[in-house]
C-alpha positions as CSV (number, residue, x, y, z in Angstrom):
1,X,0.0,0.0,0.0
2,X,1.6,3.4,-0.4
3,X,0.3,6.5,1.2
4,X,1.6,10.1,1.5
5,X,4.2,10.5,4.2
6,X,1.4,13.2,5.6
7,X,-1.2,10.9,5.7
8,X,1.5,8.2,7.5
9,X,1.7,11.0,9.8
10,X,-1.6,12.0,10.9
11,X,-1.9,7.9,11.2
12,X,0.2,7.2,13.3
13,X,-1.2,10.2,15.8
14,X,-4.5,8.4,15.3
15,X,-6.2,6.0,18.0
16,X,-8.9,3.3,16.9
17,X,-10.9,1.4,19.0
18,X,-11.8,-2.0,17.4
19,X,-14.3,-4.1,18.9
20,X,-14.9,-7.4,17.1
21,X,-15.7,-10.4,18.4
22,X,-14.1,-12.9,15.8
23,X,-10.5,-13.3,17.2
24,X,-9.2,-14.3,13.6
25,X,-11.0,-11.4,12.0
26,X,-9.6,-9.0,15.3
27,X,-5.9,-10.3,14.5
28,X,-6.1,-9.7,11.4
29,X,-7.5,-6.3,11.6
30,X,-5.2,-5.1,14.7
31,X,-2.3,-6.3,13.2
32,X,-2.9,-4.6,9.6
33,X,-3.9,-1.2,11.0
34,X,-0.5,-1.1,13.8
35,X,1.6,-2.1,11.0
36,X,-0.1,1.9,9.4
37,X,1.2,3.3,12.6
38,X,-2.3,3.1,14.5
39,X,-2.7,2.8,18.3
40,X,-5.9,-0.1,18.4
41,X,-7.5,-0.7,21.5
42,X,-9.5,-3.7,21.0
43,X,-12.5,-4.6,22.6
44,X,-14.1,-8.5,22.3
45,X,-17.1,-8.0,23.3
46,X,-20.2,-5.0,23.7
47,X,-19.7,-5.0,27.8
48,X,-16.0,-4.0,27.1
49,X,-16.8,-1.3,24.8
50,X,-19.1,0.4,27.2
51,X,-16.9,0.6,29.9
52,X,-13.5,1.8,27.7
53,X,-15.8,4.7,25.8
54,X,-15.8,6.1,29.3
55,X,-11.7,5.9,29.8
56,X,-10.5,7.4,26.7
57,X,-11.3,9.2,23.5
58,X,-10.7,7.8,20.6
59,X,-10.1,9.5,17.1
60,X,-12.0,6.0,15.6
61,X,-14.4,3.5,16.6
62,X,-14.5,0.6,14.7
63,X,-17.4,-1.8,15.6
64,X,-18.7,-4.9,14.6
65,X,-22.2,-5.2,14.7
66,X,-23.4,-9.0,15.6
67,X,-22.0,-9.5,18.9
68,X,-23.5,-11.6,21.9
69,X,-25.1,-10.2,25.3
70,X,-25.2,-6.5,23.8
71,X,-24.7,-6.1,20.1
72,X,-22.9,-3.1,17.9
73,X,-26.1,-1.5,17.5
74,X,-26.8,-1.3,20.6
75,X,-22.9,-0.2,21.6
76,X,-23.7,2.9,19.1
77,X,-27.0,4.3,20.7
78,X,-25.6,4.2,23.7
79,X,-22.4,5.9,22.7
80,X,-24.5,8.5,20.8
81,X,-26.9,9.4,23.5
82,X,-25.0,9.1,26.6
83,X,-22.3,11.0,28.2
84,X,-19.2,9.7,27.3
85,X,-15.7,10.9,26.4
86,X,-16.7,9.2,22.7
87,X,-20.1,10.4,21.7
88,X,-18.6,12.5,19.2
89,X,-16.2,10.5,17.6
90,X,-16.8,8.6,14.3
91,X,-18.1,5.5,14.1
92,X,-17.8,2.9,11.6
93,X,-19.9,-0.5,11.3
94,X,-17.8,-3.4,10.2
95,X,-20.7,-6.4,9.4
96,X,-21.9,-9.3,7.4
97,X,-25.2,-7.5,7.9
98,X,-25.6,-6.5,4.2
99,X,-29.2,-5.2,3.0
100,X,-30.3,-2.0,2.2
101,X,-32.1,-1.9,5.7
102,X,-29.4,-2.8,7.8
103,X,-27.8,0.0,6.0
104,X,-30.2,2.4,7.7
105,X,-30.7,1.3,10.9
106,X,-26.9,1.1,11.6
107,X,-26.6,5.3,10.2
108,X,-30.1,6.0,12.2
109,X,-28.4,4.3,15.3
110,X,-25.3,7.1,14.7
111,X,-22.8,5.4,12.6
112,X,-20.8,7.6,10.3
113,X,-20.2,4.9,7.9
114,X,-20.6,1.5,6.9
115,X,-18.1,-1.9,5.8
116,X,-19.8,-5.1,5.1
117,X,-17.8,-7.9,5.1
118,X,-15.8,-9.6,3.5
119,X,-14.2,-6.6,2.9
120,X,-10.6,-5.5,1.2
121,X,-8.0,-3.6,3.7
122,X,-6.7,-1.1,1.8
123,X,-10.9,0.3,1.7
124,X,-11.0,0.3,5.8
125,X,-7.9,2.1,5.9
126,X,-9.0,4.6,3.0
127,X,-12.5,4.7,5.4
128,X,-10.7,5.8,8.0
129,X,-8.6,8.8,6.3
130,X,-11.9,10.2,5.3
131,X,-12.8,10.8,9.1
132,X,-8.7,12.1,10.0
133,X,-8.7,14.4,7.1
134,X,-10.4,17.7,8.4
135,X,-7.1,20.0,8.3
136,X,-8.6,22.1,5.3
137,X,-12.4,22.6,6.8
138,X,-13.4,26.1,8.1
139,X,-13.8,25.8,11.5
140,X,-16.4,28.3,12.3
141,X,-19.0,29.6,9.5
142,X,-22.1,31.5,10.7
143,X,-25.0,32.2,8.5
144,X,-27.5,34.8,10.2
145,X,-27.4,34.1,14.4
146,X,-26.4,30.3,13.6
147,X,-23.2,29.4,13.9
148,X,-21.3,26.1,13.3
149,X,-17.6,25.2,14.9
150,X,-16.9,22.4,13.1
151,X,-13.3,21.3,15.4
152,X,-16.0,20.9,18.4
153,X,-18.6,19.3,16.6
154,X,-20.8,22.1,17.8
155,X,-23.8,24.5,16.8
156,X,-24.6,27.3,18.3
157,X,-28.2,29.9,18.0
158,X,-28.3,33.3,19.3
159,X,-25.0,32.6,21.0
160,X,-26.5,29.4,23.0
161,X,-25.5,25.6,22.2
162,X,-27.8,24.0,20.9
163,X,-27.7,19.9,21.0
164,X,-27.4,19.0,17.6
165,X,-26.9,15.0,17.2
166,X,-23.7,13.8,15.0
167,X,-24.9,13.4,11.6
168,X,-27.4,16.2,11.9
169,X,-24.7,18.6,12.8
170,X,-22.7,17.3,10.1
171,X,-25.7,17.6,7.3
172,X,-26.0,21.2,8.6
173,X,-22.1,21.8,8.2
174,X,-21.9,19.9,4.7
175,X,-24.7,22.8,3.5
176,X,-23.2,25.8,5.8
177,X,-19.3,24.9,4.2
178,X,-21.6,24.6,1.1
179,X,-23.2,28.0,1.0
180,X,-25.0,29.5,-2.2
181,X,-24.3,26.5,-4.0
182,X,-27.6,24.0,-4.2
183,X,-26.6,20.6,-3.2
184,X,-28.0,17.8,-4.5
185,X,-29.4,14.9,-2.7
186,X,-27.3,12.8,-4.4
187,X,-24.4,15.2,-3.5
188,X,-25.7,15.2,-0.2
189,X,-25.9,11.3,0.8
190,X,-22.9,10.4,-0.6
191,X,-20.5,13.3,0.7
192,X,-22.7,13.0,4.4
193,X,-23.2,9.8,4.3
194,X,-20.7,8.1,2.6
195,X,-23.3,6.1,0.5
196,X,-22.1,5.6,-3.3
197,X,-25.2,3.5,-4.1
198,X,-28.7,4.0,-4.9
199,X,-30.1,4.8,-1.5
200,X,-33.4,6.1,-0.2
201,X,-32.7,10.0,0.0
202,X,-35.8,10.3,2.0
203,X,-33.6,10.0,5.5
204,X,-32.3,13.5,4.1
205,X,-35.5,15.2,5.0
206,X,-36.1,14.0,8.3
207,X,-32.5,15.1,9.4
208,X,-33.8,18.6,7.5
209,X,-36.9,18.2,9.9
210,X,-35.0,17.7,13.0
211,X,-32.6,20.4,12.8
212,X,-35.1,23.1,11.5
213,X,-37.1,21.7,14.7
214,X,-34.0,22.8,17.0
215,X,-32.9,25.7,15.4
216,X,-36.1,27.0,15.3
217,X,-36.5,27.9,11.2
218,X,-39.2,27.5,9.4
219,X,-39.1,25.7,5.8
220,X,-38.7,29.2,4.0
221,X,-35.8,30.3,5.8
222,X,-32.8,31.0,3.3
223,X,-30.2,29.3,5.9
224,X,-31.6,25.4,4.9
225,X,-34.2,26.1,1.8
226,X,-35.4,22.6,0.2
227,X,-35.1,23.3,-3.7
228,X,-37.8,20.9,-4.7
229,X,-37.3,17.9,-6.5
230,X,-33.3,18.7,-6.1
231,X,-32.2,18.9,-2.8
232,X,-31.1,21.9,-0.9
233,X,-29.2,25.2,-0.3
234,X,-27.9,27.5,2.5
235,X,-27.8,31.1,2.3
236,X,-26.8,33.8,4.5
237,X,-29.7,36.5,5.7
């Protein structure tokens, strides 16, 4: 495999938890990823997990999603909704779970992205340089009195944080880092989602929903306009 020295760098600052049950599949993956200058924590089992999301953060979680007793999914949720040193930090399902479904309910539970298996090394570790690559992103745009920091993962109204889940605070920094240019749904899924398939944009709008919801805007306000039929567009006010 060769990578850019840079990218060897950032790599080897970066820290992955792995939890996967499989021990052969574990191996394997621990192995590959300290040979690319990772640090991997590995986790066997969902109890594990739980209890190291509370001792350090992590720049990675990598999680498998069929486990016994307390199962990837469930790891996520809780990771997502409860305090935790980890609640922001990407998550990546690693699973033989494979339909279009799955697909959903793992990126509703929180999950940034999504391997199934079998699956080739060189796309995990390419999967995990999209989530360590953020040196050339703004870190602060404000449109109007909203304002998104996008170093702390954080959104802010008026001045006062607002509690913005992971992916909806990065759909409304994907359209903010994107403003006065109409994005796509296509655009939007695959560059937010990661999804380079056909896909069910419909989960689009009920992210839309939820952050107009917290932000207080209603559907005509220039900062997240739909552009029917096409997707939509932020503008300043």
């Amino acid at each position: 495999m060769h990578y850019t020295l840079l990218f060897r760098k950032e790599m080897s600052k970066a820290t992955i938890l792995m939890v996967e049950d499989e021990m052969g599949i574990a191996h394997f993956m621990k192995q590959g990823l300290e040979e690319e200058g990772f640090l991997v924590t590995h986790c066997i089992s969902g109890e594990e997990a739980l209890k190291t999301i509370d001792k350090q953060l992590f720049d990675v979680i990598l999680l498998d999603w069929m486990m016994l007793h307390i199962s990837g999914l469930e790891v996520c949720k809780t990771i997502r909704t409860s305090q935790n040193k980890n609640k922001k930090t990407p998550i990546i399902f690693i699973t033989a779970k494979d339909t279009v479904q799955d697909t959903i309910e793992g990126l509703n539970a929180g999950a940034n992205d999504y391997i199934k298996k079998p699956f080739a090394f060189d796309e995990l570790v390419a999967r995990i340089q999209v989530y360590l690559r953020n040196t050339n992103q703004k870190e602060r745009i404000a449109l109007g009195n909203i304002e998104v920091d996008s170093k702390k993962h954080q959104t802010f109204l008026n001045g006062n944080l607002v509690d913005l889940t992971l992916k909806e605070f990065q759909l409304l920094y994907y359209l903010f880092q994107n403003k006065d240019k109409i994005c796509t749904r296509k655009e939007i899924i695959e560059h937010v989602w990661d999804i380079h398939f056909e896909y069910d944009t419909g989960v689009i709008d009920v992210f839309v929903n939820a952050i107009r919801k917290k932000l207080d805007l209603n559907k005509n306000d220039p900062r997240l306009h739909t552009i029917r039929g096409v997707g939509y567009i932020a503008k300043d006010v």
